[in-house]
Chimera marker file (.cmm) of the C-alpha trace (Angstrom):
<marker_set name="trace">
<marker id="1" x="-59.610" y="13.960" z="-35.882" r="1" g="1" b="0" radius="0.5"/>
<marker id="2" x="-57.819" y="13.029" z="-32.345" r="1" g="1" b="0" radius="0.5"/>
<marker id="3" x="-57.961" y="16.480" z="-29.889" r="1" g="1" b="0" radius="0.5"/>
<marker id="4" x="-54.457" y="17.013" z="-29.391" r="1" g="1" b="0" radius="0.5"/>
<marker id="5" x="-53.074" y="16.534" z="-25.735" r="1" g="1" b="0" radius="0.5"/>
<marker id="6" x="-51.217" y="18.286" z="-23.470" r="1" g="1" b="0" radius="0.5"/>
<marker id="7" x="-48.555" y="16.336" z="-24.152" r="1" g="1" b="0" radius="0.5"/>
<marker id="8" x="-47.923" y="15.958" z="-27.501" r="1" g="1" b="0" radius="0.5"/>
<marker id="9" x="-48.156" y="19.714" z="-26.839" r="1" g="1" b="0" radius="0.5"/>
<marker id="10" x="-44.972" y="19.489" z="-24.559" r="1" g="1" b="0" radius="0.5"/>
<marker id="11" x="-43.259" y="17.938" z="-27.467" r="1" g="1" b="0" radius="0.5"/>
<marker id="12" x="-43.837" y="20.726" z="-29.723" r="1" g="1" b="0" radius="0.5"/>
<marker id="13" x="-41.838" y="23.286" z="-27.603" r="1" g="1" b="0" radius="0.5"/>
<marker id="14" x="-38.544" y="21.747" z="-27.967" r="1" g="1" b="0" radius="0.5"/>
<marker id="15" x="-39.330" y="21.300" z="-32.187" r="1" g="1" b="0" radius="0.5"/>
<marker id="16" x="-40.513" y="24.425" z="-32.252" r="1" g="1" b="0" radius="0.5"/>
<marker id="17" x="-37.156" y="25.698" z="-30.290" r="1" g="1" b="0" radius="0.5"/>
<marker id="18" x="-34.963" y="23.751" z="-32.844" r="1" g="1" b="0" radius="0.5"/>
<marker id="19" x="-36.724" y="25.787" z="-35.859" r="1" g="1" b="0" radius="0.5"/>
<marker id="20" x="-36.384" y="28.756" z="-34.113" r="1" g="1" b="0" radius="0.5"/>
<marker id="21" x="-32.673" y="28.586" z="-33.307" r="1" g="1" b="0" radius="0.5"/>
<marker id="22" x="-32.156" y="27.603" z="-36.838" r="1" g="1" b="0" radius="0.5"/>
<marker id="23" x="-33.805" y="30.810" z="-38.107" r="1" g="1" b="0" radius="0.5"/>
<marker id="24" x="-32.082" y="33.071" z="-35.562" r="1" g="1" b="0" radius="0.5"/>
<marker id="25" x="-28.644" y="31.003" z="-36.103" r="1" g="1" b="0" radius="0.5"/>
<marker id="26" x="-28.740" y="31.235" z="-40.006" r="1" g="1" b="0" radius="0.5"/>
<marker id="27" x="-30.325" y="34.833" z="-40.096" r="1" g="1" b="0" radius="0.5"/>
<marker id="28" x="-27.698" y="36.371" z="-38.060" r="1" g="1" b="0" radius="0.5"/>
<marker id="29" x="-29.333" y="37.062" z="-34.727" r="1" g="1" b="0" radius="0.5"/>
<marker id="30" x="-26.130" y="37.581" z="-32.804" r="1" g="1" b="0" radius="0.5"/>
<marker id="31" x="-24.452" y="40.195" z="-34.915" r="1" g="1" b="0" radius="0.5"/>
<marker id="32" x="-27.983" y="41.897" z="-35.007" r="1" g="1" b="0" radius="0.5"/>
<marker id="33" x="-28.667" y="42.073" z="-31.520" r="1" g="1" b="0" radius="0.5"/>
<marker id="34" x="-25.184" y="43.137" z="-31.241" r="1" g="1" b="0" radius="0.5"/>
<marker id="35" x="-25.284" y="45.951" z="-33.591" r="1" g="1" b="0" radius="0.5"/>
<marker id="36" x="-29.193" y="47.264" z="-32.276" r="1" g="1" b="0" radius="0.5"/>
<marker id="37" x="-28.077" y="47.149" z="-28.724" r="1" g="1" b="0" radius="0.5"/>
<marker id="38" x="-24.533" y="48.104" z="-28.731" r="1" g="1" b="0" radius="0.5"/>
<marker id="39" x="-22.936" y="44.951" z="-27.329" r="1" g="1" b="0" radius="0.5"/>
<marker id="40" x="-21.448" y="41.873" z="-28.664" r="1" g="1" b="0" radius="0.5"/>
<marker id="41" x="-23.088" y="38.805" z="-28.456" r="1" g="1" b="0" radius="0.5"/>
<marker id="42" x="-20.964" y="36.576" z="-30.090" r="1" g="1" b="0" radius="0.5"/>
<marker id="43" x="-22.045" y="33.380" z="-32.034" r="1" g="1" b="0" radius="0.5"/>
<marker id="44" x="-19.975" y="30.910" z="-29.491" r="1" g="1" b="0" radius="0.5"/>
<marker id="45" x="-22.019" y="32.898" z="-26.550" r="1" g="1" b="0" radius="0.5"/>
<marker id="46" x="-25.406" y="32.473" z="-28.448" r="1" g="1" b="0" radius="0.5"/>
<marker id="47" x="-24.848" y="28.700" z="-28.872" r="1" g="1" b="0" radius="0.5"/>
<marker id="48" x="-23.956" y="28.018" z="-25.082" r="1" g="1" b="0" radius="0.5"/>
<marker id="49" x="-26.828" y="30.146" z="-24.244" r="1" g="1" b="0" radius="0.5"/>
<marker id="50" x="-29.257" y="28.444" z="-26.570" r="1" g="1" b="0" radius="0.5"/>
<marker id="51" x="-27.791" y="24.510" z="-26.018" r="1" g="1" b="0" radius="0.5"/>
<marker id="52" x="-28.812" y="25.297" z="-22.220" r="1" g="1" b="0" radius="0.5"/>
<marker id="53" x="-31.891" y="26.633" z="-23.301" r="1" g="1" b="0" radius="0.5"/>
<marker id="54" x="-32.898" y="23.863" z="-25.011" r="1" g="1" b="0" radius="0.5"/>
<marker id="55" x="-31.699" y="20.688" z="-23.035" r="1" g="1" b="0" radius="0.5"/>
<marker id="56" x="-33.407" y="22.609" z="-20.593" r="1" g="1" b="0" radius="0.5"/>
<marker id="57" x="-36.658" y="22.306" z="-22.551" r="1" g="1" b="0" radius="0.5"/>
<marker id="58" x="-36.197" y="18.687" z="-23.334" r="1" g="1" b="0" radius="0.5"/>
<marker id="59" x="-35.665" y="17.749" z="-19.891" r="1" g="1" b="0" radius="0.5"/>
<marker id="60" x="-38.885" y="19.763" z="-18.754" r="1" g="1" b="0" radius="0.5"/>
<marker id="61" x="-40.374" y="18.389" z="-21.665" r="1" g="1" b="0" radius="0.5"/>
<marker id="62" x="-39.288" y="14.684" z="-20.519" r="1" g="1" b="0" radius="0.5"/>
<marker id="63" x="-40.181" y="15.182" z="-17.167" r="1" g="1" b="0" radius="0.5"/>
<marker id="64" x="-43.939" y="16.496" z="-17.867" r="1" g="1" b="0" radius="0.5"/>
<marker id="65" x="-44.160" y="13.322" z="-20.314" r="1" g="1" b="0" radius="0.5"/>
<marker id="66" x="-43.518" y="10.941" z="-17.907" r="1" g="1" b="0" radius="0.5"/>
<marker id="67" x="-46.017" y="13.131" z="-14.869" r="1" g="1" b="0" radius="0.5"/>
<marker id="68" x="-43.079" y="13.797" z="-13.031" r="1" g="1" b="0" radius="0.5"/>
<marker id="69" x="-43.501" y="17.183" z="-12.897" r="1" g="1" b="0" radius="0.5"/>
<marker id="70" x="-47.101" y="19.324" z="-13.379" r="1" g="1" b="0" radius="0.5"/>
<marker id="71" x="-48.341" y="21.710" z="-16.482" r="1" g="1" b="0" radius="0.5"/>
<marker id="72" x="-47.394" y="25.017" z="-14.603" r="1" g="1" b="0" radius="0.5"/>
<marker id="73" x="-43.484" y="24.461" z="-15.744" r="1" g="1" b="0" radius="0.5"/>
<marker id="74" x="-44.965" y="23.882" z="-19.653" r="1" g="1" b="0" radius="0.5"/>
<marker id="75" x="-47.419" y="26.503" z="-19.202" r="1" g="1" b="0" radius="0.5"/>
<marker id="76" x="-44.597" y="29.277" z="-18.234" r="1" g="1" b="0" radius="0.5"/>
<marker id="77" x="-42.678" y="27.700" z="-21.099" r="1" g="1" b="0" radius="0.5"/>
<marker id="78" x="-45.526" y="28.161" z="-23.420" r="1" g="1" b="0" radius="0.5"/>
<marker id="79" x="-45.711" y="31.753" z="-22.073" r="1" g="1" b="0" radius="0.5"/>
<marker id="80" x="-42.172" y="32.118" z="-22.529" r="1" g="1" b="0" radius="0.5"/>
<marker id="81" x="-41.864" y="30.736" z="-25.939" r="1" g="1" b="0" radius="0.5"/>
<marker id="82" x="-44.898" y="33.479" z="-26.687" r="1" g="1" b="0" radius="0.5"/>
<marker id="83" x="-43.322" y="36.669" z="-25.331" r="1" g="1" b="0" radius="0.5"/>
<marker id="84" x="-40.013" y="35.671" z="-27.499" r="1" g="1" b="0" radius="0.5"/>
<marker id="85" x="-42.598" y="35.260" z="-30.529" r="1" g="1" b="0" radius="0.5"/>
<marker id="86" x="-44.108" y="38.767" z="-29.485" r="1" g="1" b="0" radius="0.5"/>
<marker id="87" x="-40.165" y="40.585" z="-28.547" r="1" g="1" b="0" radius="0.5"/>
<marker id="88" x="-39.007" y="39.392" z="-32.209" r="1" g="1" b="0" radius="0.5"/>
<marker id="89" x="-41.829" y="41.454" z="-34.041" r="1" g="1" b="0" radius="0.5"/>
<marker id="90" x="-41.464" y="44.645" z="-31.709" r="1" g="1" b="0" radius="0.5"/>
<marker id="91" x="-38.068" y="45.105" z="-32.208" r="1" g="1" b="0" radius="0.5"/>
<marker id="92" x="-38.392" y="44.201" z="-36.078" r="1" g="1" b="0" radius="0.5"/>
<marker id="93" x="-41.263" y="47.356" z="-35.717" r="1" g="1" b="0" radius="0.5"/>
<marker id="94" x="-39.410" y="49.615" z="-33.688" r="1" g="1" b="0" radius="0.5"/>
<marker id="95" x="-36.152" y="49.062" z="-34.851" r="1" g="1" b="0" radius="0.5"/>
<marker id="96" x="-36.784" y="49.335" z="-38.645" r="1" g="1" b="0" radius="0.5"/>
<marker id="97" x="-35.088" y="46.141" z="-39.254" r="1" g="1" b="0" radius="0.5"/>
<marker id="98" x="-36.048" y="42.667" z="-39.475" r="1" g="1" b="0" radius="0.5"/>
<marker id="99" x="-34.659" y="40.889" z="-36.017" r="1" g="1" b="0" radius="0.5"/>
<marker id="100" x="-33.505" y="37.518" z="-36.773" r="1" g="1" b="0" radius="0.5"/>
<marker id="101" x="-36.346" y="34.997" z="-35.474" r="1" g="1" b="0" radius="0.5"/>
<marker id="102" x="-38.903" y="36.768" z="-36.429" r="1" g="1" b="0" radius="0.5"/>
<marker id="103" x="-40.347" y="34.641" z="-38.679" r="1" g="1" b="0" radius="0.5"/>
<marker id="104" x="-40.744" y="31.338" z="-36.951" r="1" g="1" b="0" radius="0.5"/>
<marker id="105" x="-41.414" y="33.864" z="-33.631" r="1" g="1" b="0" radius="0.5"/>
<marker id="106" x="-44.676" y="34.452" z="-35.710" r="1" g="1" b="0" radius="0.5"/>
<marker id="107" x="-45.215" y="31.065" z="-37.258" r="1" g="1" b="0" radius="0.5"/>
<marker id="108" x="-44.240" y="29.190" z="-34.396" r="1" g="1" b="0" radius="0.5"/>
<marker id="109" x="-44.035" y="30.573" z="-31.173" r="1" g="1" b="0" radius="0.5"/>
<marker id="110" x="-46.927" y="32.542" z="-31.291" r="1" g="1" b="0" radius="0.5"/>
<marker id="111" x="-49.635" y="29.851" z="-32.337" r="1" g="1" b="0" radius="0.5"/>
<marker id="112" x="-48.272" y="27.651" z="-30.087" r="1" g="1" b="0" radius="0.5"/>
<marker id="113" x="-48.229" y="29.984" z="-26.762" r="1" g="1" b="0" radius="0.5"/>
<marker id="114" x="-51.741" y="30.329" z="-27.955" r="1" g="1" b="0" radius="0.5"/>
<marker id="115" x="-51.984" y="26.149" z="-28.125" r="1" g="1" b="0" radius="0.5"/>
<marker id="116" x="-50.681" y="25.692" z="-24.581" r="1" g="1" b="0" radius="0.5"/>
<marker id="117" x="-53.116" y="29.055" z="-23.106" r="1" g="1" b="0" radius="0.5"/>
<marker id="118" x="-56.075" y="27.132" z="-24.618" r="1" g="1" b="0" radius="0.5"/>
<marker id="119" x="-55.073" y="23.522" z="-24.026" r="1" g="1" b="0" radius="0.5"/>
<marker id="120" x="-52.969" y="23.436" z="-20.912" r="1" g="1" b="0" radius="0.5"/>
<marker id="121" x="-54.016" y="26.512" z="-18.952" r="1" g="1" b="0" radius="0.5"/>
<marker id="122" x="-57.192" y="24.889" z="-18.546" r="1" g="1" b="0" radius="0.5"/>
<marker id="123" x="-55.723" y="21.856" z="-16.334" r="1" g="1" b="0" radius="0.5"/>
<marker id="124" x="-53.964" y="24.351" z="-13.809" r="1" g="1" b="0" radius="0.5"/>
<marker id="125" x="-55.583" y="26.033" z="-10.999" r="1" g="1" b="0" radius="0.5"/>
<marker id="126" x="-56.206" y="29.682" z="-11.303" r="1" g="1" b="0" radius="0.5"/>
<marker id="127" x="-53.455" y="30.790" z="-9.088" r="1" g="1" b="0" radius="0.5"/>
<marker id="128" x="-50.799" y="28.559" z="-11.217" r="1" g="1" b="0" radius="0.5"/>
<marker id="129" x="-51.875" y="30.030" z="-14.307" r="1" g="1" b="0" radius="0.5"/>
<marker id="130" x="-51.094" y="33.478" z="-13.271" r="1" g="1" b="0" radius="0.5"/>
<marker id="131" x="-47.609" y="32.280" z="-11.636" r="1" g="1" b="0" radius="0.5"/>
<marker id="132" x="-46.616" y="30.853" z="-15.030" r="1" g="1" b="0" radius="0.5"/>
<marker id="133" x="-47.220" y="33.842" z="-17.030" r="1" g="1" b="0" radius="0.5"/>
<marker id="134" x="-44.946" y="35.701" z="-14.560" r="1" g="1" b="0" radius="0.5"/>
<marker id="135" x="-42.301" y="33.124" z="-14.627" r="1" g="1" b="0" radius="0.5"/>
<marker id="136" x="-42.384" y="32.825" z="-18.225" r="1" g="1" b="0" radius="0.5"/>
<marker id="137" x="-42.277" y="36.620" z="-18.700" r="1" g="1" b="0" radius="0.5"/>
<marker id="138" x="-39.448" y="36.991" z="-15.861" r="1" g="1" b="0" radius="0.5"/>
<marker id="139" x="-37.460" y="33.788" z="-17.509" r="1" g="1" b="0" radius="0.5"/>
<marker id="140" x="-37.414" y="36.188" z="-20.956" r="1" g="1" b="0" radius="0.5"/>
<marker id="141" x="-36.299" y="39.303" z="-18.797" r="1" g="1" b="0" radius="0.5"/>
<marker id="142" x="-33.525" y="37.145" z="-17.557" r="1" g="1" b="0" radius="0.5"/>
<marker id="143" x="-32.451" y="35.717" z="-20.999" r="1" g="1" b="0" radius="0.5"/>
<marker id="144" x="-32.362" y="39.235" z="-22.345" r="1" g="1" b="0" radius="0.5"/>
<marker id="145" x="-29.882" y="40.471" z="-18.943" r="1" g="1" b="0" radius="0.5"/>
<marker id="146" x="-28.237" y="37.604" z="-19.475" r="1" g="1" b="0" radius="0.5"/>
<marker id="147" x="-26.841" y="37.768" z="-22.933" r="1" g="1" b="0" radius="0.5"/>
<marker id="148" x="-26.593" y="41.796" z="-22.507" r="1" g="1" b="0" radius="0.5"/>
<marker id="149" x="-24.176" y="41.028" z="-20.042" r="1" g="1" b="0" radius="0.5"/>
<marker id="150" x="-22.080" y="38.118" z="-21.347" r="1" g="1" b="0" radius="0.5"/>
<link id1="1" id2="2" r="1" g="1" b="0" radius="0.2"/>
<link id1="2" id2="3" r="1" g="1" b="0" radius="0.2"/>
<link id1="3" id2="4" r="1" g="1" b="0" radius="0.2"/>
<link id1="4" id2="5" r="1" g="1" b="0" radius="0.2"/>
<link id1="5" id2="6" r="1" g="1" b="0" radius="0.2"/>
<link id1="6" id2="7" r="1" g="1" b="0" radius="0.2"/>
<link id1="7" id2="8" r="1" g="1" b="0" radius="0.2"/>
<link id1="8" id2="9" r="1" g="1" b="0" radius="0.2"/>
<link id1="9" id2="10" r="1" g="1" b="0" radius="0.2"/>
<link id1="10" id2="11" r="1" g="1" b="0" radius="0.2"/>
<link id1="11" id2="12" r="1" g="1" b="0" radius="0.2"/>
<link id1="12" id2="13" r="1" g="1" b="0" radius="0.2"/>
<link id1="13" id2="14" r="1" g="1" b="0" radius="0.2"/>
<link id1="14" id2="15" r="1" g="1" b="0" radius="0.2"/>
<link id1="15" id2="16" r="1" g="1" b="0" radius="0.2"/>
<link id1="16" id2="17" r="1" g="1" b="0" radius="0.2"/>
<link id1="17" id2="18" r="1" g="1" b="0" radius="0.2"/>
<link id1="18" id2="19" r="1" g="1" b="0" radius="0.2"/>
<link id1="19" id2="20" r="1" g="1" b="0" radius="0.2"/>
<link id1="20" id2="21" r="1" g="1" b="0" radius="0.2"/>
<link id1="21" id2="22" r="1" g="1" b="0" radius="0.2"/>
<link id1="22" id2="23" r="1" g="1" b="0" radius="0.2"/>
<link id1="23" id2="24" r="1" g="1" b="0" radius="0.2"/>
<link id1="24" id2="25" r="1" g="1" b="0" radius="0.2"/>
<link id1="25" id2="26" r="1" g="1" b="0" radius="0.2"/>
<link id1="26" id2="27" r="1" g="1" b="0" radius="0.2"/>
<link id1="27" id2="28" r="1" g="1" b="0" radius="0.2"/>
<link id1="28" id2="29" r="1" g="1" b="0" radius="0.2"/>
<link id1="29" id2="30" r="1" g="1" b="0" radius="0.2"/>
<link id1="30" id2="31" r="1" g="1" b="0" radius="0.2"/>
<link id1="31" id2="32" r="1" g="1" b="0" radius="0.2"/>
<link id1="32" id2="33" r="1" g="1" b="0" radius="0.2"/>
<link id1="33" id2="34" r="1" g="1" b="0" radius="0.2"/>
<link id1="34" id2="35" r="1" g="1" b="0" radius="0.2"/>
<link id1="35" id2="36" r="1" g="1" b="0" radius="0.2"/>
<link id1="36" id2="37" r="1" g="1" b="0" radius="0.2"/>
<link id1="37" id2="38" r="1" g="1" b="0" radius="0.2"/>
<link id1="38" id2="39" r="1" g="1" b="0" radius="0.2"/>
<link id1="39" id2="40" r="1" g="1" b="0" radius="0.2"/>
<link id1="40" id2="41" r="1" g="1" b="0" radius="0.2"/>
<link id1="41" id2="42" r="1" g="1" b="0" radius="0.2"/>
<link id1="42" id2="43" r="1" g="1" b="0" radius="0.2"/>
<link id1="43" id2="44" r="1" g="1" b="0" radius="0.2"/>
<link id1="44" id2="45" r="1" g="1" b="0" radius="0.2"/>
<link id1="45" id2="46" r="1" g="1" b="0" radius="0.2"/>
<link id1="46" id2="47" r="1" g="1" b="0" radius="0.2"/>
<link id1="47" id2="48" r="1" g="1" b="0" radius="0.2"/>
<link id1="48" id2="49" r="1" g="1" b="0" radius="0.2"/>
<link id1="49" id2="50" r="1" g="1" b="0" radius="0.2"/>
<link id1="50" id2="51" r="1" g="1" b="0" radius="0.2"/>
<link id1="51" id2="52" r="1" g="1" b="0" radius="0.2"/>
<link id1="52" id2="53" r="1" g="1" b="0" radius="0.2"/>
<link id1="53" id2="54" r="1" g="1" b="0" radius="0.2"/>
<link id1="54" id2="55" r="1" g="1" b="0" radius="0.2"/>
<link id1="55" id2="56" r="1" g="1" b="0" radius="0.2"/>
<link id1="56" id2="57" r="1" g="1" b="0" radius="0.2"/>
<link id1="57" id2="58" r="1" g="1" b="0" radius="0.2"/>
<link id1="58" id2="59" r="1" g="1" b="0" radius="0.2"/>
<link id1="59" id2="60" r="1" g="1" b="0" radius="0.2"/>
<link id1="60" id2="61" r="1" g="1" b="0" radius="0.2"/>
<link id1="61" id2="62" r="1" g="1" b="0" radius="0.2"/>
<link id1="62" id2="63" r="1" g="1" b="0" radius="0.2"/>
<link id1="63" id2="64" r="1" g="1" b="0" radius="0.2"/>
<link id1="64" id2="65" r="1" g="1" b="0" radius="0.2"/>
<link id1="65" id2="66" r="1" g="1" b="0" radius="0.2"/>
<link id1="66" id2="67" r="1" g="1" b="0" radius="0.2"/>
<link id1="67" id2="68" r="1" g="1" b="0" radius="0.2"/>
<link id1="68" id2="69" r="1" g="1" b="0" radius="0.2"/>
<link id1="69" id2="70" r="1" g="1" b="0" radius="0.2"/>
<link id1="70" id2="71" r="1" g="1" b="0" radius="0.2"/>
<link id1="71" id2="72" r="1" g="1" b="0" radius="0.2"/>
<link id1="72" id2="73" r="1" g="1" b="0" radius="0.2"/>
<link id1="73" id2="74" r="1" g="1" b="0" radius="0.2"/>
<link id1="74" id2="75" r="1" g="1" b="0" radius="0.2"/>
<link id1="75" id2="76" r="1" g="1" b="0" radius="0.2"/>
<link id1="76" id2="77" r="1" g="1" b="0" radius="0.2"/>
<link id1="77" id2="78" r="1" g="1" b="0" radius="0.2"/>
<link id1="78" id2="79" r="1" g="1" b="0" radius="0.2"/>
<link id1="79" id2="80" r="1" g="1" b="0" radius="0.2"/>
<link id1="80" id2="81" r="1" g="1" b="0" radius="0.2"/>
<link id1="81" id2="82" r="1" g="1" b="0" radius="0.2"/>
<link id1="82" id2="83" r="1" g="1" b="0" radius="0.2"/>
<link id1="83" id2="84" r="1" g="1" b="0" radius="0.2"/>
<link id1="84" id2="85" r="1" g="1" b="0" radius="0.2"/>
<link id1="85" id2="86" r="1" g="1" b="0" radius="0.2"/>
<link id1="86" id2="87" r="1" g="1" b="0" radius="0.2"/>
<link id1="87" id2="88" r="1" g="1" b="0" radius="0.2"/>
<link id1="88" id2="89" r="1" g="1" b="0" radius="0.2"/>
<link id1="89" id2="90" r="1" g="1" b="0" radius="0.2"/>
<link id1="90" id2="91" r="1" g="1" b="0" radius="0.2"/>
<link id1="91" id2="92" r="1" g="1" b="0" radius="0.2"/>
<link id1="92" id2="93" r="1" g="1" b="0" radius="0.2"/>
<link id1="93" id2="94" r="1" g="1" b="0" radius="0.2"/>
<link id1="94" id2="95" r="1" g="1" b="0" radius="0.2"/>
<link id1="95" id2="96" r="1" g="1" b="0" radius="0.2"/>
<link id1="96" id2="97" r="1" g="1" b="0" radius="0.2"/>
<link id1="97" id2="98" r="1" g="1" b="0" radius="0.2"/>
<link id1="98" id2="99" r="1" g="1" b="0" radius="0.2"/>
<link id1="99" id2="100" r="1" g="1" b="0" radius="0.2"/>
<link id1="100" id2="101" r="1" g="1" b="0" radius="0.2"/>
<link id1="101" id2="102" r="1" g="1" b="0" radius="0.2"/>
<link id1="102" id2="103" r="1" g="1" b="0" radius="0.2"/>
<link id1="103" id2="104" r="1" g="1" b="0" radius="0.2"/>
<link id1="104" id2="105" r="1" g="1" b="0" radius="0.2"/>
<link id1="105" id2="106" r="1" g="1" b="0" radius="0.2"/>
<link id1="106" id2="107" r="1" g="1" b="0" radius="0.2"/>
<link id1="107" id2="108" r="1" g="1" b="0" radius="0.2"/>
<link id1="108" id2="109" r="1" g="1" b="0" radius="0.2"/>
<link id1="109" id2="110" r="1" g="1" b="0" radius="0.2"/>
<link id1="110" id2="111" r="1" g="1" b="0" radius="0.2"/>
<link id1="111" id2="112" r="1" g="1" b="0" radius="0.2"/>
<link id1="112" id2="113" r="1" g="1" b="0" radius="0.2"/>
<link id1="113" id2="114" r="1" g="1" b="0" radius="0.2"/>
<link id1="114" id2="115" r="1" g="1" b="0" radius="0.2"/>
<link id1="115" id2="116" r="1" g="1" b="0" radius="0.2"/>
<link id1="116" id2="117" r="1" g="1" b="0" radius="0.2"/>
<link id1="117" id2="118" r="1" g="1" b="0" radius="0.2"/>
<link id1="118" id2="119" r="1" g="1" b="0" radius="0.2"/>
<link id1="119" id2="120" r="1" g="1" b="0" radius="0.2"/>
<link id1="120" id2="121" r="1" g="1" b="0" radius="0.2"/>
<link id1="121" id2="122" r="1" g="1" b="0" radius="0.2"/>
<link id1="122" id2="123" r="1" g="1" b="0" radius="0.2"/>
<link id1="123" id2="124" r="1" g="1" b="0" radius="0.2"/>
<link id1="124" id2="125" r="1" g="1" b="0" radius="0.2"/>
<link id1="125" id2="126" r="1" g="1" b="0" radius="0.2"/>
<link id1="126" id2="127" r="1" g="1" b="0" radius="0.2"/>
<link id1="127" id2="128" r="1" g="1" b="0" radius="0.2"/>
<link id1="128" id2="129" r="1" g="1" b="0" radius="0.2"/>
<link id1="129" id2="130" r="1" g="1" b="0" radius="0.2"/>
<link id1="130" id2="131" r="1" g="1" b="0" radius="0.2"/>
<link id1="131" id2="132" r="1" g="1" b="0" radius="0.2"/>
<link id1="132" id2="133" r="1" g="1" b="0" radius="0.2"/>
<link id1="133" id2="134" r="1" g="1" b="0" radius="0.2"/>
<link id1="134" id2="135" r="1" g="1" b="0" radius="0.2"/>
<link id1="135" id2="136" r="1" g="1" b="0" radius="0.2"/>
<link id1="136" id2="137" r="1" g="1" b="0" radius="0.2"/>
<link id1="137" id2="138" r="1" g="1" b="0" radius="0.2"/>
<link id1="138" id2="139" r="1" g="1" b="0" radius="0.2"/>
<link id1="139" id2="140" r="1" g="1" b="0" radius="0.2"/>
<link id1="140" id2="141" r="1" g="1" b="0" radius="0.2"/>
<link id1="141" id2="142" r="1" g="1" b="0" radius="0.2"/>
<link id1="142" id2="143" r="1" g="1" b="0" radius="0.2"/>
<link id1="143" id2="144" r="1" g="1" b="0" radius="0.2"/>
<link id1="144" id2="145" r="1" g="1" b="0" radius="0.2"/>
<link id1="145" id2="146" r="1" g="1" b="0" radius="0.2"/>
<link id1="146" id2="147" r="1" g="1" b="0" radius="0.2"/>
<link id1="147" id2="148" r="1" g="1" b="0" radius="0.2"/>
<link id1="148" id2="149" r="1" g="1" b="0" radius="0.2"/>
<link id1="149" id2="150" r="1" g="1" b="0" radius="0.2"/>
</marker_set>
């Protein structure tokens, strides 16, 4: 069997994104987070957020595919897409209640953060491989202000 490369790797993000908007979309993530954190995220919020999300991802994705950008951007995405995975299951543990997302957070996200640390981290000089985990990490921080505060 082929070893899978780093970019068919990029293209997983955005499918995996798609399945995991899907399960937060059609397991009620908005009126969840709402209700667990006392504000009111409302669906029409959670789409714009998520549609700039991912045409973000595609375009990353895009420009990675065709070198015209470098692995650190996928990497951080990968980190990213791994720390949502992670946030899902924590607040499904501490919050008694299952947080919409969690499931393809754990299916998908997760194995696939992994997938880009062990396939893509590689490629990247030391120093970008720390930078990306921070960005990805500080990208999720931002996500979470943001929609708090919408």
């Amino acid at each position: 069997m082929n070893d899978v490369g780093s970019k068919h790797i990029a293209w997983f993000l955005p499918i995996a994104y798609l399945f995991h908007l899907a399960d937060e979309y059609f397991t009620g993530f908005p009126r969840w987070f709402s209700e667990v954190l006392k504000t009111d995220l409302s669906l029409n919020d959670f789409l714009i957020v998520n549609s700039i999300g991912f045409s973000t991802t595609i375009i990353i994705t895009l420009l990675y595919t065709f070198n015209k950008t470098t692995g650190f951007i996928i990497a951080a995405l990968g980190i990213l897409f791994f720390v949502n995975g992670v946030v899902h299951i924590a607040a499904t543990i501490f919050t008694l209640s299952y947080s919409p997302g969690t499931i393809s957070g754990l299916l998908l996200y997760l194995p696939l953060g992994y997938l880009v640390y062990k396939k893509i981290f590689p490629l990247l000089p030391e120093q970008q491989r720390i930078i990306s985990i921070l960005v990805g990490m500080v990208i999720q921080i931002g996500i979470a202000l943001l929609v708090l505060n919408i």
